[in-house]
Steps between C-alpha positions, in 0.01 A plus 500: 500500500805623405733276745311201492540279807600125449339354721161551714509748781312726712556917566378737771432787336620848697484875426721792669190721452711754411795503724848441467505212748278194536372433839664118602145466721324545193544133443288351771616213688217273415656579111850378570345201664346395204786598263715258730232262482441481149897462437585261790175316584583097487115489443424758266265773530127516388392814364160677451416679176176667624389750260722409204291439232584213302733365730474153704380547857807405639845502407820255617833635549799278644815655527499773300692832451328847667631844405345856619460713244540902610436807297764794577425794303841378300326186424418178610742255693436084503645386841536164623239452777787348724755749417260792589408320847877507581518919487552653797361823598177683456483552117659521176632688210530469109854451549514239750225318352607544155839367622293176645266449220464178280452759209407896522312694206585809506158769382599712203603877615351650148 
């Protein structure tokens, strides 16, 4: 709540579990699909609340901005969908995806 976003969009929430790196494969496929879909679609993209209580059934999203959100133990990094689908290699750091963040928030070190 802090950095409010301007306009509606949709995160991917991912955790390092611990390790220094996150795992690229942890973002399935099927997930960067839809990310792409959801930004890129000329239809749109219907969505499925199921579960959500007090939420419509369904949800419509047409062209709108993704981001994966991934907890380091330094903190928490909010990355472009299509920016972390270009990264080559097998996984990533808090450097490199600090570097390649929309914003980073740092966790306090008390």
């Amino acid at each position: 709540m802090a950095h409010p976003m301007k306009i509606p969009c949709w995160f991917e929430m991912k955790d390092t579990r611990g390790n220094k790196t996150f795992n690229l494969k942890e973002w399935k496929e099927e997930q960067r699909n839809f990310a792409e879909a959801l930004k890129y679609s000329k239809k749109g993209v219907l969505v499925r609340t199921e579960g959500t209580i007090g939420l419509p059934d369904y949800k419509y999203a047409y062209q709108e901005p993704t981001f994966v959100v991934i907890n380091f133990n330094e903190g928490f990094v909010v990355i472009e969908a299509e920016t972390l689908a270009m990264q080559k290699g097998k996984s990533t750091d808090w450097i490199k995806a600090e570097r390649m963040a929309h914003f980073a928030i740092k966790k306090s070190t008390k």
